[in-house]
N, C-alpha and C positions, 0 to 999 in steps of 0.2 A: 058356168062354174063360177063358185066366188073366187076370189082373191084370197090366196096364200101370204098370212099375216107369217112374217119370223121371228123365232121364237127368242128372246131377250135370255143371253146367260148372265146368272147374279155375280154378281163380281163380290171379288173374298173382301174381308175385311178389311177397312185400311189398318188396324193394328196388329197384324200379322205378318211376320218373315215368310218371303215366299219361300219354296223348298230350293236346295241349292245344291246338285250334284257335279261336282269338281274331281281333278286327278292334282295331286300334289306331287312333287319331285322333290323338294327341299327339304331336306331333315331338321332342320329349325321349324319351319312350320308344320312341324308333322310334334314335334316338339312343345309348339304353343297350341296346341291342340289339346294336350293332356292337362289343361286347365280350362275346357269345358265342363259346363256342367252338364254338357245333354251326353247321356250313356251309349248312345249309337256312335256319337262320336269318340267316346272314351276306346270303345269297343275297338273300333279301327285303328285309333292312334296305339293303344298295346300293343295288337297284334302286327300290328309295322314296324313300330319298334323294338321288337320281340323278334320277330325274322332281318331284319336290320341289323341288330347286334349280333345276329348267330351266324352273320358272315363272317367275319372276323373279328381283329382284337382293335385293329384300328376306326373299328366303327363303335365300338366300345366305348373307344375312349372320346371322340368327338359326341357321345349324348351324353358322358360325365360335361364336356368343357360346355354344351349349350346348356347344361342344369337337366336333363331327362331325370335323375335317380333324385332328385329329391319330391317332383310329380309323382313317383310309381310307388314310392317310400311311401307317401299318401296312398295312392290309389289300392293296395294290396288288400288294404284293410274295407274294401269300397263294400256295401251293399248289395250293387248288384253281383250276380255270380259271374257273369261272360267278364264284365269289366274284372273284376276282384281275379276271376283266372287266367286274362293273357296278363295281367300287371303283374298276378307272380312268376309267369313266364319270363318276361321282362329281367323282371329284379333278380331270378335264379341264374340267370343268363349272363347279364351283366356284373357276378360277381365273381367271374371268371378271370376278369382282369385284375394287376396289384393294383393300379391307380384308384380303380375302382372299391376295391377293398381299403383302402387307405382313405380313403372318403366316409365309406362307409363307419369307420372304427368310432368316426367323431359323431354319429345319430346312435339314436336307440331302434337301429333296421334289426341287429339281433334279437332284441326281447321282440319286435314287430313278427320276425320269421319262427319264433319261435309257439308263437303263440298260434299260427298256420298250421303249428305238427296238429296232424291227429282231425284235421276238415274232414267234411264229407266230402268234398270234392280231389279227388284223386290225383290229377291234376295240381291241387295247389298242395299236396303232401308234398309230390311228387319235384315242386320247383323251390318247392321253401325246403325242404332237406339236398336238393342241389345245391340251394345256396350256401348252408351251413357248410356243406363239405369242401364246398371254395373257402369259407370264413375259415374254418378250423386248422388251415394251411397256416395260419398265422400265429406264434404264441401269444399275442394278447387276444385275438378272438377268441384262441380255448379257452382263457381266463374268463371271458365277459361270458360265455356260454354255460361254462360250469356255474360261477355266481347267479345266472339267469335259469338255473334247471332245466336246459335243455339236453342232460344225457339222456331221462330217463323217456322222453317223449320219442328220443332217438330210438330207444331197445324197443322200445313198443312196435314202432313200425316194422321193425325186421320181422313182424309175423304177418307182416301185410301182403294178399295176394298179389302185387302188383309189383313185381320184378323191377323194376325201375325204382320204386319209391323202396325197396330192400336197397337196393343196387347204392342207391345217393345214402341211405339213413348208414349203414355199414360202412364207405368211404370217413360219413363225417365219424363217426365213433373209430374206425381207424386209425385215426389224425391225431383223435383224442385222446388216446390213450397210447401215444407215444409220449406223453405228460406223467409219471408216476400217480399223480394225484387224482387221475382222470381213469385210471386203473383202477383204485378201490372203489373208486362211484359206479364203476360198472360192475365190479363184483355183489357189491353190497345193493344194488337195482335187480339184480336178477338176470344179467345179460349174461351169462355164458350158457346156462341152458339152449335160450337161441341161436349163439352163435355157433355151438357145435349141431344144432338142426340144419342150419344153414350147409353144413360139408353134404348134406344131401341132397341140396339144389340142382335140378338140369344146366343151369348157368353157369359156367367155367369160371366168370370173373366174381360172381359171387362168393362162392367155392375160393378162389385164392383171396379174395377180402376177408372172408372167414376165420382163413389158418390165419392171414397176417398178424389180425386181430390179436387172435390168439396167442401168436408167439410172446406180441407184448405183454398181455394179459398175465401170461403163465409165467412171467418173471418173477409174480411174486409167489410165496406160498401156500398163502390161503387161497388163490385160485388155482392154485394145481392141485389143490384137495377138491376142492366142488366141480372138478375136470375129471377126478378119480371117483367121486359120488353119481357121479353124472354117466358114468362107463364111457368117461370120454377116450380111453385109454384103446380100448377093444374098436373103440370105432376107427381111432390112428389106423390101430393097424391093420383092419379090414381095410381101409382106405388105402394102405399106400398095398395092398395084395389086389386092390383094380387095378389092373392095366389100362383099364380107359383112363384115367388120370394121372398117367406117366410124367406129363407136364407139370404136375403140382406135387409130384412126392417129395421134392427138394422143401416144399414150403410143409410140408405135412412130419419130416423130420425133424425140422426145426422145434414145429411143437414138443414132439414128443423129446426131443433132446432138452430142454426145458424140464418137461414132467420127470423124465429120469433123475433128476439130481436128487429127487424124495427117493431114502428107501424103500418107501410105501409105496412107490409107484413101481418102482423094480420089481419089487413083490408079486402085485398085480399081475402084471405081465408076466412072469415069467409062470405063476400057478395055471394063469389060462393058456400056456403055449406061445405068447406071443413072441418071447424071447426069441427061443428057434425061428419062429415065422421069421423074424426080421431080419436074423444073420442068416437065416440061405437068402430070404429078400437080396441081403447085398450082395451076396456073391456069385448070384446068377449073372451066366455071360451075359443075359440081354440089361442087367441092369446097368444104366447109365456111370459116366464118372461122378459127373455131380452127385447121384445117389448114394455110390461108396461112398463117395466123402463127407458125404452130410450124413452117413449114416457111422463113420470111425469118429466124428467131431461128436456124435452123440452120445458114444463109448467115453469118451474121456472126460466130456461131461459130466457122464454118470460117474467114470471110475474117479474123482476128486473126493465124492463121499467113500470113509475109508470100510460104511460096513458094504456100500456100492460095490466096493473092488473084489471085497470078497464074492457078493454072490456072482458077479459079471466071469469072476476066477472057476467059480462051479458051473459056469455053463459054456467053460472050453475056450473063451472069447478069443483069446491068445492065437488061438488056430486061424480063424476070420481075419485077424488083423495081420499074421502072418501071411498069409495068402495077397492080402491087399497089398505088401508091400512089395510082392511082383508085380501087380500091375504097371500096363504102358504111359498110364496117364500119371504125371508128375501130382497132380492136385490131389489124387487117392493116395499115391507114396508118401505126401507130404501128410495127408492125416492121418495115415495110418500109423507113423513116425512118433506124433504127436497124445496118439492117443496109446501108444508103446508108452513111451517117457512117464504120462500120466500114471498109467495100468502098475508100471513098475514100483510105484510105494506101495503095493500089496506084496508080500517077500514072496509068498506061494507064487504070483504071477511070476514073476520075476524070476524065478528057478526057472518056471515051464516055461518061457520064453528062450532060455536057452539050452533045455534040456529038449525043445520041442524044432531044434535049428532054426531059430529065429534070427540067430545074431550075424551068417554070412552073407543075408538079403541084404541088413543095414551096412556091413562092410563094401558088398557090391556098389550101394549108393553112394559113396567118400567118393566116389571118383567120377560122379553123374556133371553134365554139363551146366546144369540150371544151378544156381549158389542155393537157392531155398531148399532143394532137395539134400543137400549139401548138409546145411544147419539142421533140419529135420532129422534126418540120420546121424548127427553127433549126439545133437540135444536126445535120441533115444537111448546112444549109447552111452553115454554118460548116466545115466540115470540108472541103464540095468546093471554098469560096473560096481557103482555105489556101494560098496561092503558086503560087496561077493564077486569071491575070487575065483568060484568056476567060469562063470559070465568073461570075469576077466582074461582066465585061462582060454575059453574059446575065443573072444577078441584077437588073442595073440597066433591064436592057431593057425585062425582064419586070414591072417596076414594082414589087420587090421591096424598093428604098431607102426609099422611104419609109413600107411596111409595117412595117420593122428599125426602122426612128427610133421609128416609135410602138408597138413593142414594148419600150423602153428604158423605160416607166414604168407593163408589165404588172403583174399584183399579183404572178403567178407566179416567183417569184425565178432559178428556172433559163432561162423565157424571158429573160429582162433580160439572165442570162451570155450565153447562147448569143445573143440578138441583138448583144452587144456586140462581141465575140467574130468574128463573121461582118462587121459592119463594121470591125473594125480589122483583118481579114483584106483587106477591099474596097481600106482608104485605103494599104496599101503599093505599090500603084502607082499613083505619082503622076499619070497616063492615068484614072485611075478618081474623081479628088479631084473632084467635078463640084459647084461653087457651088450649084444647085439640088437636090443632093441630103445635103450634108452644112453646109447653112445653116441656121441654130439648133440643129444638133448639140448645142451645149454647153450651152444650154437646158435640151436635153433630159437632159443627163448631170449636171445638177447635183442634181435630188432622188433620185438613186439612190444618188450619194454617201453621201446619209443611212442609208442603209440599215445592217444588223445584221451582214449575215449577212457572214462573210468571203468567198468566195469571188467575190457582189455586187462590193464593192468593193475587190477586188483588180481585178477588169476592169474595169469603170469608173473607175477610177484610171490605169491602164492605155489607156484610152479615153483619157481627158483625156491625156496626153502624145504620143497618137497625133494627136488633132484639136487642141490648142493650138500651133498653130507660127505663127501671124501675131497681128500688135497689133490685130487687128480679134476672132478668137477669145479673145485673153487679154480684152479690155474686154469680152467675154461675160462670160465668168468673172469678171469683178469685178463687174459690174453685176448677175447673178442671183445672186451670194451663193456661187458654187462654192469660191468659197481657202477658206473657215470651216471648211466640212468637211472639203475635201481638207488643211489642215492635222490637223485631229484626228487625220486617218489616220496621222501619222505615227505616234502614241504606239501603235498598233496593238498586238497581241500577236499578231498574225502574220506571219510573216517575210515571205510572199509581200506581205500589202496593204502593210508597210513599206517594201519594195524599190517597189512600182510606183507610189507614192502619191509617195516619194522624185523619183523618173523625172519625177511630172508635175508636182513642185516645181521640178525641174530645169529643165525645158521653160518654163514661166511665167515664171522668173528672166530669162530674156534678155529681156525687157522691164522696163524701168525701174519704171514706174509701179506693176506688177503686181509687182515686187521687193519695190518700199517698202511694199505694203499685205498681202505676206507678212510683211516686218518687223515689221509695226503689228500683225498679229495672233498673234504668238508665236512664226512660222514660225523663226525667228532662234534662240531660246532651246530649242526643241523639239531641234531637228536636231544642234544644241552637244550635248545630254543623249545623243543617239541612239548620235555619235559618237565618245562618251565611252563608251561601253561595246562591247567585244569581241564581244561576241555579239549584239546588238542593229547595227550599224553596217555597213553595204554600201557597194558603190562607189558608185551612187547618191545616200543621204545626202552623204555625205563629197564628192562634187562640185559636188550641189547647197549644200552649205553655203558653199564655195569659191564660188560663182558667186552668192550672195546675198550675201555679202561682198566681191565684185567691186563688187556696187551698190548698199552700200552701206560707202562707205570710212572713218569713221568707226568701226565697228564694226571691220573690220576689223584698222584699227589698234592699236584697241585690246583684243579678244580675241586678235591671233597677233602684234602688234609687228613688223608686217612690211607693207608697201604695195611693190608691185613697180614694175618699171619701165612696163608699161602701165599700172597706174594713177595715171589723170590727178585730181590735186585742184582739184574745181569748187568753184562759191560755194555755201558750208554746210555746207563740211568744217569737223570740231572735232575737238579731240586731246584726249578726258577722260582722260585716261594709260590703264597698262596694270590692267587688270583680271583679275582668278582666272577660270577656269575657268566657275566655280559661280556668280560672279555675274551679275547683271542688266544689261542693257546700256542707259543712260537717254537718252530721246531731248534733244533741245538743247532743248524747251519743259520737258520734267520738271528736267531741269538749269538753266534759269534761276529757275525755283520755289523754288528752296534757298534759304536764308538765307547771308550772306556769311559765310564761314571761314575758317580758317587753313590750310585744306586745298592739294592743286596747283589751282590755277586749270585752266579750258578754254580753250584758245587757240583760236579761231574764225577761220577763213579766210572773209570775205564780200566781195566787191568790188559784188554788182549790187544794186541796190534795188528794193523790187519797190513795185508801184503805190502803195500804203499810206505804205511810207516814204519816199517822195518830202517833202524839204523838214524831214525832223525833225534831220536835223541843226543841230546851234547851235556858232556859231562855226567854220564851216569854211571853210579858205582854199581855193578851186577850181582856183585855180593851179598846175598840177605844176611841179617844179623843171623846168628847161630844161636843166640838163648832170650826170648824174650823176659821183659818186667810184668812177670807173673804176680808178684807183690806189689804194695804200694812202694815207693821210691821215695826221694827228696825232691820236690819238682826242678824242674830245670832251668837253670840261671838265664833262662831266655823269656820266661814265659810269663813272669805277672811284675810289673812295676810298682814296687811294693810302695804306698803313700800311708803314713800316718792317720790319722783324723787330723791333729793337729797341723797339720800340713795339705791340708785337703787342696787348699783353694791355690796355692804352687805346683802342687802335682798337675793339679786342674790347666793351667795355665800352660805347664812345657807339654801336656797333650794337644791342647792347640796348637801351638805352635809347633807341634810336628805335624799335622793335618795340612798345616798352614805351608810348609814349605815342600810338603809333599807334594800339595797340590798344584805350587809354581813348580816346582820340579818335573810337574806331569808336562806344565803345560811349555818350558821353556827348554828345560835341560834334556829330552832326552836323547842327545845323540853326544851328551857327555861320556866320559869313559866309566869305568869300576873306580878307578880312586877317586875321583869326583865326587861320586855317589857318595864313599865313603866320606868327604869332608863333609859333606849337607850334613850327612847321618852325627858325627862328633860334634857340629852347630848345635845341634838341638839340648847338646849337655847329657844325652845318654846314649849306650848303644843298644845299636838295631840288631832285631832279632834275626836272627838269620841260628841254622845249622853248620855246624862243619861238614856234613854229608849232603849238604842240599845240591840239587841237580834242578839243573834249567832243561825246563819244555818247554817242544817246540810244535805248535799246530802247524799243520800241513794243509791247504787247500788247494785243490787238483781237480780241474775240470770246474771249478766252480763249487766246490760241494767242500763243507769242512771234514775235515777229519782229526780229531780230538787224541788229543795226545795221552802216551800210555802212562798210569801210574805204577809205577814199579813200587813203591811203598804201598803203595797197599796191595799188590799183589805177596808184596813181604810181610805185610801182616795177615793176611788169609795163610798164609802158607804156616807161620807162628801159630797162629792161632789153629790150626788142624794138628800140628806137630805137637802141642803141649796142653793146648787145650781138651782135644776131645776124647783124651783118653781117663780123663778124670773117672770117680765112678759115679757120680750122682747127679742129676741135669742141676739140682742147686746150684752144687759146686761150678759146673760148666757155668752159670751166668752169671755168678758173682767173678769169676774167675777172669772173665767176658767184661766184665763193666772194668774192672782192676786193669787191663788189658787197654779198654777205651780211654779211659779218662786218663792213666800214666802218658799216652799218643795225645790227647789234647789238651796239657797242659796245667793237669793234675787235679787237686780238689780245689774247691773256692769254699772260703770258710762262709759261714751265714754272714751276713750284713756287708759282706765284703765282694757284691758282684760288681759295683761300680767300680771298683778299681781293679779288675780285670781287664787288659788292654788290649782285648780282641779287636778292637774297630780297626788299630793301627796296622796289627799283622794281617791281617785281612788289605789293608789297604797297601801295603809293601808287598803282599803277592800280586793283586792286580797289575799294579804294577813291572815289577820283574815279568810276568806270563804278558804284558802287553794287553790284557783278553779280560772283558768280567767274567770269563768262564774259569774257577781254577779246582782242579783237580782234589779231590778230600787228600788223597797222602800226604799234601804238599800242608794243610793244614795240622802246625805244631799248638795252635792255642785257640781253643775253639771252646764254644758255650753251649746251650741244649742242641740247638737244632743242627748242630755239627757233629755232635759227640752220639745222637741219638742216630742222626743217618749212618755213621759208621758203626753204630750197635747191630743195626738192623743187614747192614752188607756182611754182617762176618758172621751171624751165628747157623745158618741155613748149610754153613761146612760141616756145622756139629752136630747137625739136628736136632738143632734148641730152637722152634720157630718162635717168632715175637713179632708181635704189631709194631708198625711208626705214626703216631698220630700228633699233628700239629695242633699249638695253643695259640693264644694271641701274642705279641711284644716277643718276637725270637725264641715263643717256646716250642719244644717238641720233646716226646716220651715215646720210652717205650713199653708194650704191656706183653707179661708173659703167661704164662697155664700154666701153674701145676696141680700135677694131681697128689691124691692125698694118700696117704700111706698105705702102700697094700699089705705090709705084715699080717701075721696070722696074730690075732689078737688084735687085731688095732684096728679102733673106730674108723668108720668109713664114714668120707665127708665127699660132696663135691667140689668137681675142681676150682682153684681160685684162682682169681685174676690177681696179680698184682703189678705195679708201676717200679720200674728199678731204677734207683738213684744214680746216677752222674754225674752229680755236681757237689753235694754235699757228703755227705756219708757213702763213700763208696760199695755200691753189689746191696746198698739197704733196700730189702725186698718191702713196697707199699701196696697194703689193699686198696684195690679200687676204687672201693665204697667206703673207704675212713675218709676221717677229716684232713689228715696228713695229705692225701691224697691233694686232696684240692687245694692243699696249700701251696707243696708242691708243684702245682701245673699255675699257679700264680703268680711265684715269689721270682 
């Protein structure tokens, strides 16, 4: 045999990689891998790192820190199809994570994945609409997706047979149109035709992506038209009449609670029966709570539109909703409650709600444990009381008043509105005010007042102007402490508690008592601040201020310089002159507290004595005059220091110098005797004015509190003046008769040009004096000028029933203005009545028109 030669194998090439199969553990190197150019290896490195990152999130994030997403960001777009389909695995995968999305925001991977919609490859729809649906979590990614046109590639796929690639495109337009803007891009693309094909899917969670869609969608109203074109309506509710889809009729409601708000959708439904369908739907025992409820939320829904209410009224709804608010489950009570309250701005509903016994369900509920069920049930009854007084009438029947009373001091703040709320609905007819059920009311409405919350005490305020209308309600209010707070309200910064806080200041002022102890506590100075400001000041303040200044005329006077002709000056009026704006207004004890000045004196109108000052007078003669000076007279040698012209500037001089020594006298001499007093008085070179009948008063203060001395002169000129005066026969006569009367008591007439030598200042300053007090009493005044002569016009004619205004001018003036009317004889022109100003100073009882020029001269000169 020959020899077996062996056979030589060719050896490869030297310029050739031998083959190289390896197992890698390192995800970095699995990572510098994806910047091969050989496709086998691309292939491997995706699909590694595609099942790698769908481990979890923390492997996510370690291929974000080695750089993996900006390889795969490349590779998606790659050529081959294996490479190009685990790389969109990859990337759909990996943008599950936020880190990862937050990376992502700053490339253009969106326009990358957007441009994937719609491959052949199923697979890469199917990870590039993953991805989107991860991105669209984000509101800038909805932004860069919408500018990028990626809704409408989105609608397309939802007809794709691949349950998956629906599944992620549905998600991401989910997302999307939780965006308003993102809303009309899908209307106006054609997507809701798909999305309501989709309620037909085998897939359960496709199915609730669908409704959700939709719920947003049907927000607006031009897709709840193309829902109703679409017979999207009929499908709801074939939909929620599967039982197999009991899980999703809460999401299936929602839409259709949406659709209802059109009347055209009402319509719809109810032509084809669906109405019916729906309301036994809810009230079958086996339907769920959540299904009531989402199905009485979609009643109220609907009843907001008002022609809604009526057709929801003609198919009985009232009955459905009544029934619901038996149920056990609080969340059905509670919408049933709600969708009451709503139902109720239809009047028809609203009768049948309690013509249908609706209203002892919600009274059952006042007294439920859970507070929301609570608010529920007031907020319904409030609504059905609303300007119907049968409703009301049954509330009260039903034993519902006094459940409301003691729900005015729940801790629940919205109960408190809505009870209040529901009774000041009850107390507008007057039929329904029942002593037994709104007795301690006010009781009850005073610690709410405290409360924080505006809205609290805007209706409680509110309350209080409703239930304070008798003297037996306001001495509530005084007695449990209610004005304290209901003052503070004023200072509110709410317009609403302002206005109704205002209202119930309003209300309390017609009682006197309850006037003065607003006064006493600020209400006075508060309401002045309120009404001083444009934007702050209602019709309310501004009346109520007017009507606390009715009752209290003192103040009056002197914050507007103006007392009308109803008001009457009683005992304990005082005239502290005119006051700013801004100032304080001091009561007559703070005012006798002062130390004596040089200031205006307070002239004090008191005639009655009350138990206390019985007897403190010293020196007083009890005897009134027996005939007054009904004519004019000769004035009295006390009263004017009569100075020449020629002599002006001497007269001028011994007046100061009686000022002058008064005023050391005030301040050195007073525990000198009477004849003392007397030499000062002969110093001066004339005598002092004094009466032979003058009488010393004496104030009293006890416990702290002044108490103002009585004037018995001017109870003796009221007393004249009714005995002689008012039997005249003509009201002329009475006021000329009136001024004759005045001005003789102060000192008589002052010719023109001659009020400078008129020596009021002095006798004015010799009362203060002698009473110790800048307060002094008008009787004591014998020589007095307008605004003395004018106040006592205004105290004496209301005996005679001659009313007349007191209105102050500037520099010591004051007038007063009277009516009369014009002649009624038979024959004789009939005019309206005229105002005129009556003289005091010059021309005695000279009756002045208003509107002449006399007039103004007089309020000047």
């Amino acid at each position: 045999m020959g020899k077996k030669v062996k056979k030589e194998v060719e050896a490869p090439p030297k310029d050739v990689f031998d083959p190289l199969n390896f197992e890698s553990k390192k995800t970095g190197t699995v990572v510098l891998m994806l910047k091969s150019d050989e496709d086998e290896v691309l292939t491997k490195a995706c699909e590694a790192i595609y099942k790698f990152a769908d481990k979890c999130d923390e492997n996510k994030l370690m291929l974000l820190e080695l750089g993996a997403m900006e390889s795969l960001t490349r590779l998606i777009n790659h050529e081959e199809r294996m490479v190009k389909r685990y790389a969109c695995m990859a990337f759909g995968v990996m943008a599950g994570h936020a880190d990862v999305r937050r990376y992502l925001r700053k490339t253009d991977a969106i326009n990358s994945a957007i441009q994937l919609l719609g491959d052949e490859d199923d697979v890469c729809n199917e990870f590039a609409s993953l991805f989107l649906s991860h991105m669209s979590n984000d509101f800038a990614s909805k932004l860069s997706i919408g500018q990028s046109d990626g809704v409408e590639p989105l609608i397309n796929l939802l007809a794709s047979p691949d349950p998956d690639v629906q599944k992620n495109s549905l998600q991401a337009i989910c997302n999307l149109v939780q965006d308003f803007q993102s809303r009309a891009a899908v209307r106006e693309l054609g997507g809701i035709p798909p999305l309501l094909e989709l309620l037909k899917s085998d897939y359960a969670i496709i199915q609730e992506l669908g409704l959700n869609t939709l719920v947003a969608v049907t927000q607006d109203g031009d897709s709840r038209a193309l829902v109703r074109e679409n017979e999207g309506l009929e499908l709801l509710v074939d939909f929620l009449g599967n039982k197999d889809y009991d899980d999703l009729h809460v999401h299936a409601l929602a839409v259709l609670s949406n659709c209802l708000e059109d009347t055209e959708s009402l319509d719809d439904i109810r032509s084809t029966g669906g109405m019916e369908r729906l309301l036994a739907f809810a009230t079958e025992a086996s339907a769920s709570p959540e299904v009531q409820a989402n199905t009485a939320r979609a009643i109220s829904r609907a009843a907001r539109n008002v022609e809604n209410g009526k057709i929801l009224h003609e198919q009985e709804v009232e009955k459905t909703l009544i029934t619901m608010t038996g149920s056990e489950s609080d969340m059905v009570r509670i919408a049933a409650c709600q969708a009451i309250a709503t139902l109720s701005n239809n009047l028809a509903a609203k009768d049948a709600f309690g013509k249908s016994e609706g209203i002892p369900p919600l009274i059952n509920m006042l007294s439920a444990e859970e507070p929301s069920v609570r608010e529920a049930a007031t907020l319904a009854l409030a609504n059905l009381t609303l300007n119907n007084t049968n409703n009301s009438n049954e509330v009260l029947t039903a034993g519902g008043g006094e459940q409301l009373l003691t729900l005015l001091q729940y801790h629940k703040e919205s109960v408190v509105v809505n009870a209040a709320a529901c009774l000041i609905n009850m107390a507008q007819d007057i039929t329904v005010r029942l002593p037994r059920i709104y007795r301690g009311i006010i009781a009850m409405l005073t610690e709410p007042l405290r409360s924080k919350n505006p809205r609290v005490q805007s209706k409680i305020a509110q309350a209080v102007s409703t239930f304070a209308v008798g003297a037996e309600a306001r001495a509530e209010m005084r007695k449990h402490g209610g004005l304290e707070p209901l003052i503070q309200l004023l200072s509110s910064g709410d317009a609403d508690v302002r206005r109704n806080a205002s209202c119930a200041v309003l209300m309390c002022c017609a009682d006197p008592p309850t006037a003065a102890a607003i006064s006493k506590l600020g209400g006075l100075e508060i309401l002045q601040e309120i009404n001083s400001s444009e934007q702050r000041r209602n019709n309310y303040s501004v009346t109520a201020f007017e009507k606390l200044l009715d009752s209290n005329l003192p103040a009056k006077y002197s914050l507007t310089g103006r007392l009308a002709s109803h008001n009457i000056i009683s005992d304990g009026f005082y005239d502290a002159g005119q006051l700013r704006p801004e100032t304080k207004f001091l009561s007559l004890d703070e005012l006798s507290k002062q130390e004596v000045n040089q200031k205006r004196p307070v002239i004090l109108v008191n005639c009655k004595a009350s138990d206390i000052m019985e007897g403190t007078e010293t020196g007083c003669n009890s005897e009134a005059p027996t005939s007054p000076a009904l004519t004019r007279s000769p004035a009295p040698k006390y009263r004017i220091m009569h100075i020449s012209k020629n002599s002006f500037s001497i007269g001028f001089w011994v007046f100061v110098c009686d000022i002058y020594l008064l005023c050391c006298y005030f301040n050195s001499c007073s525990s000198k005797s009477a004849s003392d007093r007397t030499g000062i008085a002969k110093a001066t070179g004339r005598q002092r004015l004094h009466s032979p009948k003058n009488k010393t008063y004496i104030s009293v203060v006890t416990d702290g509190v002044y108490r103002p001395p009585v004037d018995t002169a001017l109870q003796s000129y009221i007393d004249n003046v009714t005995k002689y005066i008012l039997p005249m026969p003509s009201t002329r006569e009475q006021i000329v008769a009136l001024a004759q009367f005045v001005v003789e008591k102060m000192g008589g007439e002052i010719d023109r040009g001659k009020m400078s030598d008129f020596s009021w200042e002095l006798h004015i300053a010799e009362l203060k004096f002698d009473l110790k007090s800048n307060i002094i009493p008008i009787g004591k005044i014998q020589c007095g000028i307008h605004y003395h002569r004018a106040l006592l016009y205004k105290v004496c004619p209301h005996n005679i029933g001659v009313p007349c205004s007191l209105v102050r001018g500037e520099y010591n003036r004051a007038w007063n203005e009277v009516t009369i009317a014009a002649s009624l004889e038979k024959g004789a022109a009939r005019y309206p009545p005229t105002r005129y100003i009556i003289d005091l100073i010059h021309e005695t009882g000279r009756l002045i028109r208003t509107d002449s020029p006399e007039a103004v001269q007089y309020k000047s000169i």
